[in-house]
Each structure stands twice: as C-alpha cells, then as structure tokens.
C-alpha angles and dihedrals in degrees: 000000000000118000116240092246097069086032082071101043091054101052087044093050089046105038109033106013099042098022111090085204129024088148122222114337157204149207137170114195153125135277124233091204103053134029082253154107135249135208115189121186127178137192126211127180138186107176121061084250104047082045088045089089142071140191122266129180115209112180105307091340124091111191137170113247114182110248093220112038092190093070092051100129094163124347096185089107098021099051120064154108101280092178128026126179124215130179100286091348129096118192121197125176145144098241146037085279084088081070089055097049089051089050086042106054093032078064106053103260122111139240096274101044092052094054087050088077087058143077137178130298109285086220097130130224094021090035079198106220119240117233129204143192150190143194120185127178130178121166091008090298120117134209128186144203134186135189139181123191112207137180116256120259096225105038112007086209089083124060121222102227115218126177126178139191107196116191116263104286104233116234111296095032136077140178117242145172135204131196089242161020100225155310117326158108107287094014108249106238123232117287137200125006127333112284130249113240144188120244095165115156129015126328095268090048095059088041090059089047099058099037085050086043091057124085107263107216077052107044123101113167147331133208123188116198115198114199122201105227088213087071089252107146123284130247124206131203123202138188128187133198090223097056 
C-alpha cells in the first residue's frame, strides 16, 4: 500500500504540476509549522475576460475584483466571495454560492441544504462545476465538508450533487478539489474523490508550492488562509499575476 505521503505527491505532481488546467481550485488542510488550518484557493483563466480579475482580502473576506473594470463584459461567474468567515466556521468556494452558504448557515440551515438552492455554472458548453468547502472548529477540533455540483452527463439541465466528509487531514495534508481535469473543449470537469494534498511548511511556504505548482500562461492568483485552531483570528496571504 502506498503511504499518504507519496499518495499526495502524486496527486500534486499530476493534477496541478503536470496538468495545463486544473481550473480554480481548492484545498482545506493543516499546517506542519503551526497548531493551525489552511485554506488555499487558486484562479486560472484562458479567455481576456476569466484573466481580467485578481484576489483581495478585506478583513476575514477574500473576494475577486476585475482589474479593469472597463472589460467587464459579465461579472455574474468571475465576481464573487471566494472565502467568509463565520463564528467557528470557515466557507471557501469558487462562486458567488459561497454567499449562499454563509446566508445559509448564519440562518440556521446547514452545508447541504444551502447548496441545495444552487447548480452549476451555467457556463455551456464547460458547464464549469461549482466546488465548495468548510471548515468548522469548535474546542480546537475540526471537521470538514466538500461538494462539487456538476451537470448532469445525460441531460446538463440537471446538477449531480456530491458531498463529501473526509477524515481530519493530519498536519501536513489536506483535501482538496479542482473545475476541472484538464485542458479541453469543452473542459473536462473533476472527476472521482477529493484529492489528498500536501500543505507541508509555513503558510507562505505552501503558498510558493502551489503557485509554482500552477501553469504559469493560466494562473491568476492564489490566496492561502491560515486559521489559528485556537480560534485566534485568521490571516490571509494573497499573489497576483498582475502584481
């Protein structure tokens, strides 16, 4: 049996280094260097309008703003919360559905039912999936859910649900899932469970591993959250192509 460590090494080396387009992207896992969480998420872009766009951090919330708002033809799948912050729950996510979780969960309701309200990305013919994360931590323990919503193979008007709760990645690992498989037309979607990742050394460490991972005429941006779990608050790290 292979060890996890070269499980994840694997899956880094084949879907991110030696993959031109994984897509965005997104992991949740644990540092090695601090008794804390990270949260990594990563923009890629073919077309003048998906690259027209960067990663800001404002307080706990990290967001996509164009970078010329002048060749903003439709911001509905390019503008959006990508990370929110709740009392003792972190969201991550690669559309404005990170919005409706938050809504969601500050209502009552839980992670499946608010992406319930949702579909994928009307986007034809990729009908790119939407992917979704949380991290919850109460008394120091986490607990973590993903799901991806993807069009259905037989008829694209209809979304495949599929939520998963991975065991807690131990430090140095996270779980982590991606749009698509690869480069294509239309762009083959994700396939299979989430991945096992690396998240070995600091924040910024992690952060340098993945951006370098990342094909470099595709990549956009990457933002790395690390999250005390003593509930202490969160910082967040961010790199842009365009800077």
């Amino acid at each position: 049996m292979e060890t996890a460590i070269t499980v994840a090494t694997k899956n880094f080396e084949s879907h991110l280094q030696h993959n031109p387009y994984p897509g965005r992207g997104l992991v949740i896992g644990r540092s090695t260097v601090k008794d804390a969480w990270l949260m990594i998420y990563w923009l890629m872009g073919r077309s003048e309008h998906s690259r027209n766009r960067r990663l800001v951090a404002e307080g706990t919330t990290l967001r996509t703003e164009p970078l010329d708002i002048s060749l903003l033809e439709d911001p509905s799948l390019i503008i959006y919360d990508a990370m929110l912050e709740l009392p003792g729950a972190y969201l991550i996510s690669n559309g404005d559905q990170t919005r409706t979780l938050y809504d969601t969960l500050q209502a009552g309701g839980t992670f499946d039912e608010a992406l319930a309200q949702r579909m994928h990305e009307p986007d034809a013919p990729h009908y790119t999936p939407r992917i979704s994360g949380m991290l919850t931590i109460q008394n120091a323990v986490g607990d973590v859910r993903l799901s991806i919503l993807k069009a259905n193979q037989v008829n694209p008007d209809f979304t495949d649900r599929s939520t998963f709760r991975p065991a807690v990645p131990q430090p140095g690992y996270g779980v982590g899932l991606t749009t698509y498989q690869g480069d294509g037309m239309p762009l083959p979607s994700f396939q299979g469970e989430p991945l096992l990742l690396p998240c070995a050394g600091s924040a910024e460490e992690v952060l340098d591993s993945y951006w370098n991972a990342l094909n470099k005429l595709h990549r956009i941006a990457i933002a790395v959250k690390e999250i005390p779990s003593s509930g202490a608050p969160s910082i967040t790290l961010i790199r842009n192509q365009s800077l």
